[in-house]
PDB file with SEQRES, HELIX, SHEET and CRYST1 records, atoms N, CA, C and O in Angstrom:
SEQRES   1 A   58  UNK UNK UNK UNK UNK UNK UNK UNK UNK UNK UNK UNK UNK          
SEQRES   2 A   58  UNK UNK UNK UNK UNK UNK UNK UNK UNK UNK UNK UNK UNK          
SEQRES   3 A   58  UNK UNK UNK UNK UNK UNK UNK UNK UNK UNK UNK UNK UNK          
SEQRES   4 A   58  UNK UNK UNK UNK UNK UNK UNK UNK UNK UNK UNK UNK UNK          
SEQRES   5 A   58  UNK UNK UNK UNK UNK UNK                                      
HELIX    1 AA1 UNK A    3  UNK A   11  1                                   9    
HELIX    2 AA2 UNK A   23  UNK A   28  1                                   6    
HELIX    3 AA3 UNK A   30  UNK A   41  1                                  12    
HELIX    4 AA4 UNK A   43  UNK A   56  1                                  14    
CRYST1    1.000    1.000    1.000  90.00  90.00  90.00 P 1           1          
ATOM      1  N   UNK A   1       0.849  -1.176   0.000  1.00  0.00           N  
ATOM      2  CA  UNK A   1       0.000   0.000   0.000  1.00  0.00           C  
ATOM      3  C   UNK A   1       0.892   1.237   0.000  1.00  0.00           C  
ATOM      4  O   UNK A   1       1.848   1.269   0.775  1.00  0.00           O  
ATOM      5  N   UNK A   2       0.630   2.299  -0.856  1.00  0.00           N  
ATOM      6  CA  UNK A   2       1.077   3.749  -0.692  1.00  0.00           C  
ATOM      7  C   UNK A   2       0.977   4.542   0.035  1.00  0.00           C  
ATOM      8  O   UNK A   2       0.137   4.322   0.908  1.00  0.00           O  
ATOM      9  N   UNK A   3       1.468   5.408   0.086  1.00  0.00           N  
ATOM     10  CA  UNK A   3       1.574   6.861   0.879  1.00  0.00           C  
ATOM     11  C   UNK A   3       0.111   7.262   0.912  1.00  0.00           C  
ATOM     12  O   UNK A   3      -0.689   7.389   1.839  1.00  0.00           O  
ATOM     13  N   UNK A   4       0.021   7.423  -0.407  1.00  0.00           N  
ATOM     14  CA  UNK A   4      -0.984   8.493  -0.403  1.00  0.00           C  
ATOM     15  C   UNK A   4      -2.179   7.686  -0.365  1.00  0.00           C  
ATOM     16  O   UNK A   4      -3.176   8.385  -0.178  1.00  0.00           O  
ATOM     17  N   UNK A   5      -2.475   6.181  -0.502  1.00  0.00           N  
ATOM     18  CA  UNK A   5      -3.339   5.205  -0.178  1.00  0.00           C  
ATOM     19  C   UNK A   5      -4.226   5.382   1.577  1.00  0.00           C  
ATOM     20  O   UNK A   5      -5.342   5.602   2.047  1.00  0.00           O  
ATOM     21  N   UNK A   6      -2.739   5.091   2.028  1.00  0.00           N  
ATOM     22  CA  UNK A   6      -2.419   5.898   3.744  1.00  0.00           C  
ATOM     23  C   UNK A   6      -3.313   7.180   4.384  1.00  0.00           C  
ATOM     24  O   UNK A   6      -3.965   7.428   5.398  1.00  0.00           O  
ATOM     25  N   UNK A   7      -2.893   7.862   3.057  1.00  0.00           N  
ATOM     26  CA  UNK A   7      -3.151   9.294   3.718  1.00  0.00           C  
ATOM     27  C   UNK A   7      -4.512   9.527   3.664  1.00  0.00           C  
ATOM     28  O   UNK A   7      -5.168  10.233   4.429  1.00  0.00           O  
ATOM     29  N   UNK A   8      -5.048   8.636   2.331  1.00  0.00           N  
ATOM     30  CA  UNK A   8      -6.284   8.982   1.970  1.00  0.00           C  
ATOM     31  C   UNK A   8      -7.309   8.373   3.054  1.00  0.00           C  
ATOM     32  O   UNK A   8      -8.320   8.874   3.545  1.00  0.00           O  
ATOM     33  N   UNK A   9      -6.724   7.165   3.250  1.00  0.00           N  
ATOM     34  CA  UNK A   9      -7.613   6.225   4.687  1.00  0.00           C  
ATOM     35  C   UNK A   9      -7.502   7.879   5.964  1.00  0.00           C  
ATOM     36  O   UNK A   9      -8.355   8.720   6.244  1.00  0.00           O  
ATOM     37  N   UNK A  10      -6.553   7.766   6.265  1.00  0.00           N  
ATOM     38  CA  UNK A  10      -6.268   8.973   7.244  1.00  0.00           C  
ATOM     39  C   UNK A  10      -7.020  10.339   7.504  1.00  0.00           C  
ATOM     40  O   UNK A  10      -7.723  10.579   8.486  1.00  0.00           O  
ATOM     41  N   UNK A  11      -6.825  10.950   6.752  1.00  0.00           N  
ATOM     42  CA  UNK A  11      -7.873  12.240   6.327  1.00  0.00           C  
ATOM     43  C   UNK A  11      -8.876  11.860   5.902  1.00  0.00           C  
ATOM     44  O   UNK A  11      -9.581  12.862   5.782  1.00  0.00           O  
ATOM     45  N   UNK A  12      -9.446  10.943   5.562  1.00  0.00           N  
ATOM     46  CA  UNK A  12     -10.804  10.584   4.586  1.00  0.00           C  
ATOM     47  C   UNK A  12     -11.388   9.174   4.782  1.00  0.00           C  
ATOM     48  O   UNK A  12     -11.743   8.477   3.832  1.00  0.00           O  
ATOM     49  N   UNK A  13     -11.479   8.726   6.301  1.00  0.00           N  
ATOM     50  CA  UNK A  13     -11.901   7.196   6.266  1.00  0.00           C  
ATOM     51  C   UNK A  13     -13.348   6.175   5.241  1.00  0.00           C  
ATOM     52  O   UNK A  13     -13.435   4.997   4.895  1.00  0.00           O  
ATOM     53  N   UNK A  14     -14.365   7.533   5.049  1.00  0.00           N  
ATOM     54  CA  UNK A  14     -14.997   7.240   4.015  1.00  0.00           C  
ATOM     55  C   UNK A  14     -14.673   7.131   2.794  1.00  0.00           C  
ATOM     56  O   UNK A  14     -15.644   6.768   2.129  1.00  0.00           O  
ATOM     57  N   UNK A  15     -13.675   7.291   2.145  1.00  0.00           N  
ATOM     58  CA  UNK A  15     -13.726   7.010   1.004  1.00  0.00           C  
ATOM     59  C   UNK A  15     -12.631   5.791   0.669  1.00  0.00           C  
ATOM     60  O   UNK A  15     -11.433   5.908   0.928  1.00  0.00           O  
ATOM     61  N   UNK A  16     -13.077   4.890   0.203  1.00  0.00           N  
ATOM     62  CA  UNK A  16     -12.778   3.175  -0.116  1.00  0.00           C  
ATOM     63  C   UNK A  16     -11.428   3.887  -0.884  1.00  0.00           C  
ATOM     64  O   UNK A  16     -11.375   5.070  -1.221  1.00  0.00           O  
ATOM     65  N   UNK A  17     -10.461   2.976  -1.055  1.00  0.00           N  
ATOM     66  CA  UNK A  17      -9.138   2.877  -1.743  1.00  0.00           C  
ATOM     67  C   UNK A  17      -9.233   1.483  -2.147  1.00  0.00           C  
ATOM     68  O   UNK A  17      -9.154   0.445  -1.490  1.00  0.00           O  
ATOM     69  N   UNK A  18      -9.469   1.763  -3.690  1.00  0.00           N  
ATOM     70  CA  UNK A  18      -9.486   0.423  -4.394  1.00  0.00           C  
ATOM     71  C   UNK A  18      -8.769  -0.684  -4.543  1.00  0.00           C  
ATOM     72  O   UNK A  18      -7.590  -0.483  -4.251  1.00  0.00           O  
ATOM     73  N   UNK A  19      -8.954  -1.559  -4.812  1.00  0.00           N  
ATOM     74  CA  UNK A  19      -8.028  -2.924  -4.815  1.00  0.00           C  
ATOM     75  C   UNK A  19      -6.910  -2.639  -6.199  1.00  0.00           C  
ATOM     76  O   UNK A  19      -7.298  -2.254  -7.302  1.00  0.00           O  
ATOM     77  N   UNK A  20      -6.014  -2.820  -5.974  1.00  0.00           N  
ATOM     78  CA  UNK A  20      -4.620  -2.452  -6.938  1.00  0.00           C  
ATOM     79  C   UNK A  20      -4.876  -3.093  -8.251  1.00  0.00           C  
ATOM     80  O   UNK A  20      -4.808  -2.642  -9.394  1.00  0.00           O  
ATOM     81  N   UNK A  21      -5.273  -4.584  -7.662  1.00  0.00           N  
ATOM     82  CA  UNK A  21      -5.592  -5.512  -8.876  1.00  0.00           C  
ATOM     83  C   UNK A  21      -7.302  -5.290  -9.638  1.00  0.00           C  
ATOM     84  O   UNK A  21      -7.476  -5.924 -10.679  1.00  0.00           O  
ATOM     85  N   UNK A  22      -8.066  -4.735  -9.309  1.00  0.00           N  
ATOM     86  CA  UNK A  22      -9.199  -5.084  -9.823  1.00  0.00           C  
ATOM     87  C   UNK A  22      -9.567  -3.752 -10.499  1.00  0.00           C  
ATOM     88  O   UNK A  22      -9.936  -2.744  -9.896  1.00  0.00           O  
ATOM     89  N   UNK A  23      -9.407  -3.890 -11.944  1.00  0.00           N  
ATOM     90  CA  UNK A  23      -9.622  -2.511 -13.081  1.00  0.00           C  
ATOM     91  C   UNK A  23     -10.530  -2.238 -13.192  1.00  0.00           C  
ATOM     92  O   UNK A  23     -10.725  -1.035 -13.368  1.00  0.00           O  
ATOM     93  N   UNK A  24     -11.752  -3.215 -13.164  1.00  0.00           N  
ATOM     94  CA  UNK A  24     -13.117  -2.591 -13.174  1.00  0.00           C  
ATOM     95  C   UNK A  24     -13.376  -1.185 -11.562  1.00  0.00           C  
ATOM     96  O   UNK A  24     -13.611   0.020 -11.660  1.00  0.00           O  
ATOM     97  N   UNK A  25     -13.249  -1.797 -10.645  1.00  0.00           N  
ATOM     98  CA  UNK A  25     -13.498  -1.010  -9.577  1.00  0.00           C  
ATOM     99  C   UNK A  25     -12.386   0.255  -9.398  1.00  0.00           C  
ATOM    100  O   UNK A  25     -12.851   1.133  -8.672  1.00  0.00           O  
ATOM    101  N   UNK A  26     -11.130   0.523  -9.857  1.00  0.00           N  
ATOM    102  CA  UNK A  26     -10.839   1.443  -9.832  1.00  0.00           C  
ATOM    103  C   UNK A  26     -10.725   2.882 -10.993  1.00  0.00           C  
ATOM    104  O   UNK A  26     -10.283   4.028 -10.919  1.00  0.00           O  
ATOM    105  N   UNK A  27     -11.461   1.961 -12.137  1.00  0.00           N  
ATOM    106  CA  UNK A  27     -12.427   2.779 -13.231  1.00  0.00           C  
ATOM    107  C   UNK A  27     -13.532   3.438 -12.754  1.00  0.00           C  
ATOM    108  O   UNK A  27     -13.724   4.539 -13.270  1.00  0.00           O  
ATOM    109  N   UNK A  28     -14.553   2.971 -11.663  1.00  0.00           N  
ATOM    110  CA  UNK A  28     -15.421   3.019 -10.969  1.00  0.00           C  
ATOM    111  C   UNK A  28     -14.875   4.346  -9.835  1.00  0.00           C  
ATOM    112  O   UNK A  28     -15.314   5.423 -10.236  1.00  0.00           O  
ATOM    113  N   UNK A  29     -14.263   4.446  -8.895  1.00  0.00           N  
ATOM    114  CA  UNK A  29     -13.431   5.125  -8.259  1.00  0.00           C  
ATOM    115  C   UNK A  29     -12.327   6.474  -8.787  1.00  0.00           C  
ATOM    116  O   UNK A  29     -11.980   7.448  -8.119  1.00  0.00           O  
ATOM    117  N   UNK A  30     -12.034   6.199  -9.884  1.00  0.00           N  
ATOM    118  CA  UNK A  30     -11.017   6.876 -10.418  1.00  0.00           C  
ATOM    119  C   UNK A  30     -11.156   8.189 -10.193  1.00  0.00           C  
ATOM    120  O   UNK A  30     -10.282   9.014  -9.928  1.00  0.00           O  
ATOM    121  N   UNK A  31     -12.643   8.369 -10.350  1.00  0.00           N  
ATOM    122  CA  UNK A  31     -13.509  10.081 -10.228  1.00  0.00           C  
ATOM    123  C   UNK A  31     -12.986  10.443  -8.912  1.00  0.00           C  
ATOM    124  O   UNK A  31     -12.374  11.484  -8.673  1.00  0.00           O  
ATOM    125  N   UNK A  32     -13.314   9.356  -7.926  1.00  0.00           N  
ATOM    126  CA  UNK A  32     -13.501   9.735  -6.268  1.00  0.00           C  
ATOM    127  C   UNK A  32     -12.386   9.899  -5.869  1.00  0.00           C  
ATOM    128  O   UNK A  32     -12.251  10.762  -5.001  1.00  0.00           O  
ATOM    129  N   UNK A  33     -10.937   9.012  -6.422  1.00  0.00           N  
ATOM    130  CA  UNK A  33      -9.617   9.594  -5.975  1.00  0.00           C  
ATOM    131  C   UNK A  33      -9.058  10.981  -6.309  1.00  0.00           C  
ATOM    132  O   UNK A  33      -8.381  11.644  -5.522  1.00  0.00           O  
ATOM    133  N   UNK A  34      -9.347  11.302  -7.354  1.00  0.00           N  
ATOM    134  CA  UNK A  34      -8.902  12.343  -7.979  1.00  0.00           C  
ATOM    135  C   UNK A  34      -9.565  13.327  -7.064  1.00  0.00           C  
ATOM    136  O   UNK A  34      -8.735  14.031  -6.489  1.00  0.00           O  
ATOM    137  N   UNK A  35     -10.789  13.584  -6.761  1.00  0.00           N  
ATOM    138  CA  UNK A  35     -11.452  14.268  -5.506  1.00  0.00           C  
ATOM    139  C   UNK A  35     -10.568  14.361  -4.935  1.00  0.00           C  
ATOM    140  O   UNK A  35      -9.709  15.173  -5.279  1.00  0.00           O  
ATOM    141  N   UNK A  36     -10.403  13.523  -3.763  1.00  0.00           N  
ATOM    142  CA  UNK A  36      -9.620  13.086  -2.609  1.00  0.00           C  
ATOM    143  C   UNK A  36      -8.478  14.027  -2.691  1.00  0.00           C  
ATOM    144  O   UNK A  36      -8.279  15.062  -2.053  1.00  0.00           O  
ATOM    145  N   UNK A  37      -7.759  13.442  -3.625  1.00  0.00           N  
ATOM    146  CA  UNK A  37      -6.213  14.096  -4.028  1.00  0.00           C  
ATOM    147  C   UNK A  37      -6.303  15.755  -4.085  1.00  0.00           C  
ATOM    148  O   UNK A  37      -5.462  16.519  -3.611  1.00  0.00           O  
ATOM    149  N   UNK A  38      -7.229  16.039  -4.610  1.00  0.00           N  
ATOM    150  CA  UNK A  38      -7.570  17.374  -4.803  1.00  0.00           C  
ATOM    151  C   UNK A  38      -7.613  17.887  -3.663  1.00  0.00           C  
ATOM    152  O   UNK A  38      -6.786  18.744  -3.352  1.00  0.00           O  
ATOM    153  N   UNK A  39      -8.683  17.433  -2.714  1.00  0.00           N  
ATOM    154  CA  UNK A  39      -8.795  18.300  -1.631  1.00  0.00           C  
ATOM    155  C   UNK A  39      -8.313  17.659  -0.633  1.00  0.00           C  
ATOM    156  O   UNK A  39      -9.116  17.355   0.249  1.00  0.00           O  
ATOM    157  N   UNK A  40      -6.969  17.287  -0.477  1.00  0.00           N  
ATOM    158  CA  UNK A  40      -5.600  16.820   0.051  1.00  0.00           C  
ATOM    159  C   UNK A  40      -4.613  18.006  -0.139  1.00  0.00           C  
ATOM    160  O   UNK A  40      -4.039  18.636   0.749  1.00  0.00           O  
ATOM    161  N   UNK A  41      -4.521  18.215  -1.780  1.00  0.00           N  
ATOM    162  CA  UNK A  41      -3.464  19.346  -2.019  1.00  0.00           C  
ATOM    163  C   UNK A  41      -4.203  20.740  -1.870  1.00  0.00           C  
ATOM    164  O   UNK A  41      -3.454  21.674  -2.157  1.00  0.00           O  
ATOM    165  N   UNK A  42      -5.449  21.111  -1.505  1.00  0.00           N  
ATOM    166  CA  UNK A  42      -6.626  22.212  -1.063  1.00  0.00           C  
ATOM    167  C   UNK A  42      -6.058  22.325   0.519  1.00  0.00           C  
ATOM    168  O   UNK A  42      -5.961  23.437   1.037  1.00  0.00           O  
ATOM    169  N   UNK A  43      -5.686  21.098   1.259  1.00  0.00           N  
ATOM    170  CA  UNK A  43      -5.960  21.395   2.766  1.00  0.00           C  
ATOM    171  C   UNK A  43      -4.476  21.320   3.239  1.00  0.00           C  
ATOM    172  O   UNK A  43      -4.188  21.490   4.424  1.00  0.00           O  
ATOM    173  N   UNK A  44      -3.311  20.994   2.040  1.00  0.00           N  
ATOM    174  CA  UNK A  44      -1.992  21.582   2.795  1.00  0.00           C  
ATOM    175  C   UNK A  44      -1.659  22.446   1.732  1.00  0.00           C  
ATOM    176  O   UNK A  44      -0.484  22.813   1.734  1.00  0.00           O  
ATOM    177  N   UNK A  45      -2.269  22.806   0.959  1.00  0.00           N  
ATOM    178  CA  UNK A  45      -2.182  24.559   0.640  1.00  0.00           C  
ATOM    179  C   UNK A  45      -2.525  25.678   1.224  1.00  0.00           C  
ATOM    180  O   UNK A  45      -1.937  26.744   1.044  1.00  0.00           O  
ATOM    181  N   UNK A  46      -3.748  25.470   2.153  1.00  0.00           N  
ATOM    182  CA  UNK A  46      -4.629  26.286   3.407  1.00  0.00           C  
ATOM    183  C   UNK A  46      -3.604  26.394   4.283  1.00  0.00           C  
ATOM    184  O   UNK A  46      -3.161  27.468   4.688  1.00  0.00           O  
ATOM    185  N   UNK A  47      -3.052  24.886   4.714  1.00  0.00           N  
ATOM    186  CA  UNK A  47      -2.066  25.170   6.050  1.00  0.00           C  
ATOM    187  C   UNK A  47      -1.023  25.656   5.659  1.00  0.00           C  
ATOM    188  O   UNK A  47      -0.432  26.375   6.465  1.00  0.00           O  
ATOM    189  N   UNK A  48      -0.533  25.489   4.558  1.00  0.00           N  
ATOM    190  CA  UNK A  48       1.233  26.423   4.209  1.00  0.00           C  
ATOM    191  C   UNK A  48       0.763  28.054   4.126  1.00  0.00           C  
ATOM    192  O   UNK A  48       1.331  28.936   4.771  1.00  0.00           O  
ATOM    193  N   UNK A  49      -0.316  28.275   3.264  1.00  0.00           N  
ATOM    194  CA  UNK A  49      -0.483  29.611   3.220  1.00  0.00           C  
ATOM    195  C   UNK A  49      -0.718  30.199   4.681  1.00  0.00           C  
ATOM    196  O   UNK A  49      -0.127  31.195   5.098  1.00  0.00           O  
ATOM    197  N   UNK A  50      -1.898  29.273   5.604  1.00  0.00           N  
ATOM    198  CA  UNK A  50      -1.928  30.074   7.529  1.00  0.00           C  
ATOM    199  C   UNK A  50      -0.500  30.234   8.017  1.00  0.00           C  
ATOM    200  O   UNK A  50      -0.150  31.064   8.856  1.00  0.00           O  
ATOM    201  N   UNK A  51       0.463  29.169   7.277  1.00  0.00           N  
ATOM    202  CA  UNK A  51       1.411  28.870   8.244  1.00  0.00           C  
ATOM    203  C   UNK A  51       2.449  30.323   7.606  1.00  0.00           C  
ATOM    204  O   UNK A  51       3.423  30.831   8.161  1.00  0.00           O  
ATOM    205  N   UNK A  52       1.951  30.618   6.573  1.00  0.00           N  
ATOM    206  CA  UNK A  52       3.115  31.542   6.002  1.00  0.00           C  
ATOM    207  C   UNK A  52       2.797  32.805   6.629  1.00  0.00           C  
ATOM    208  O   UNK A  52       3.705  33.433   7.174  1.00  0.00           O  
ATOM    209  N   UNK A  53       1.039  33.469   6.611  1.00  0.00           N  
ATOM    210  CA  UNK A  53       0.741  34.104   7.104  1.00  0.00           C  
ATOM    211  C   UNK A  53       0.991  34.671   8.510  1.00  0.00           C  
ATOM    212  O   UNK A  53       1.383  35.793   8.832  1.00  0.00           O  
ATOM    213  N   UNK A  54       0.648  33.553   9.304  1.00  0.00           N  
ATOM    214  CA  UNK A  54       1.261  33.291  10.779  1.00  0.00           C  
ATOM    215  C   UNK A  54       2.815  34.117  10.777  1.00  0.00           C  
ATOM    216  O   UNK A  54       3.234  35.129  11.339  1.00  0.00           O  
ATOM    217  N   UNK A  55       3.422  33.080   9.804  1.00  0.00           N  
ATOM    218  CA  UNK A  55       5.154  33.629  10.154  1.00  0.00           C  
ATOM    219  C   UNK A  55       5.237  35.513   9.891  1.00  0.00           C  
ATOM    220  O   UNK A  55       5.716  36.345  10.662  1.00  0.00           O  
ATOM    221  N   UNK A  56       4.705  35.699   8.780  1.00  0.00           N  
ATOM    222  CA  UNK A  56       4.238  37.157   8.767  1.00  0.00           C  
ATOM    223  C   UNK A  56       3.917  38.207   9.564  1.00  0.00           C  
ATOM    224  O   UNK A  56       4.532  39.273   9.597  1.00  0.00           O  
ATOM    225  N   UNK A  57       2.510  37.785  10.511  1.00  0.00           N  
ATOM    226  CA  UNK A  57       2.386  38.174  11.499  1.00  0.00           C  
ATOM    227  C   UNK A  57       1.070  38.828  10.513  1.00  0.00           C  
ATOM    228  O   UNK A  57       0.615  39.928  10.824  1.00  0.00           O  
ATOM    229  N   UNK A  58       0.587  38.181   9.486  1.00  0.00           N  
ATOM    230  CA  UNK A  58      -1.084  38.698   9.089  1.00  0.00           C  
ATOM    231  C   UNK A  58      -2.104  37.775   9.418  1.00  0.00           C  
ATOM    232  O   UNK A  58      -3.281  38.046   9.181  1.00  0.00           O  
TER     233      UNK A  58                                                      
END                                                                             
């Protein structure tokens, strides 16, 4: 299993991470990871930008 397999269980316990081997179901899914991933790189773009802000002092 991957990182980002990991991460996705982690931040996102609802959403299934497909079986590696089975093409039908991650054709099925493909939509819902790409989600995921998206608003993965949405929620440590939020925290780098607070965190930059923060260092700023805005």
């Amino acid at each position: 299993m991957g990182a980002l397999e990991n991460l996705i269980r982690l931040l996102s316990p609802e959403t299934q991470v497909p079986d590696p081997f089975d093409a039908e179901e991650i054709a099925r899914r493909s939509k819902d990871l790409q989600w995921t991933q998206e608003r993965i790189i949405d929620m440590i773009a939020t925290g780098v930008a607070k965190g930059i802000a923060k260092a700023f002092g805005k």
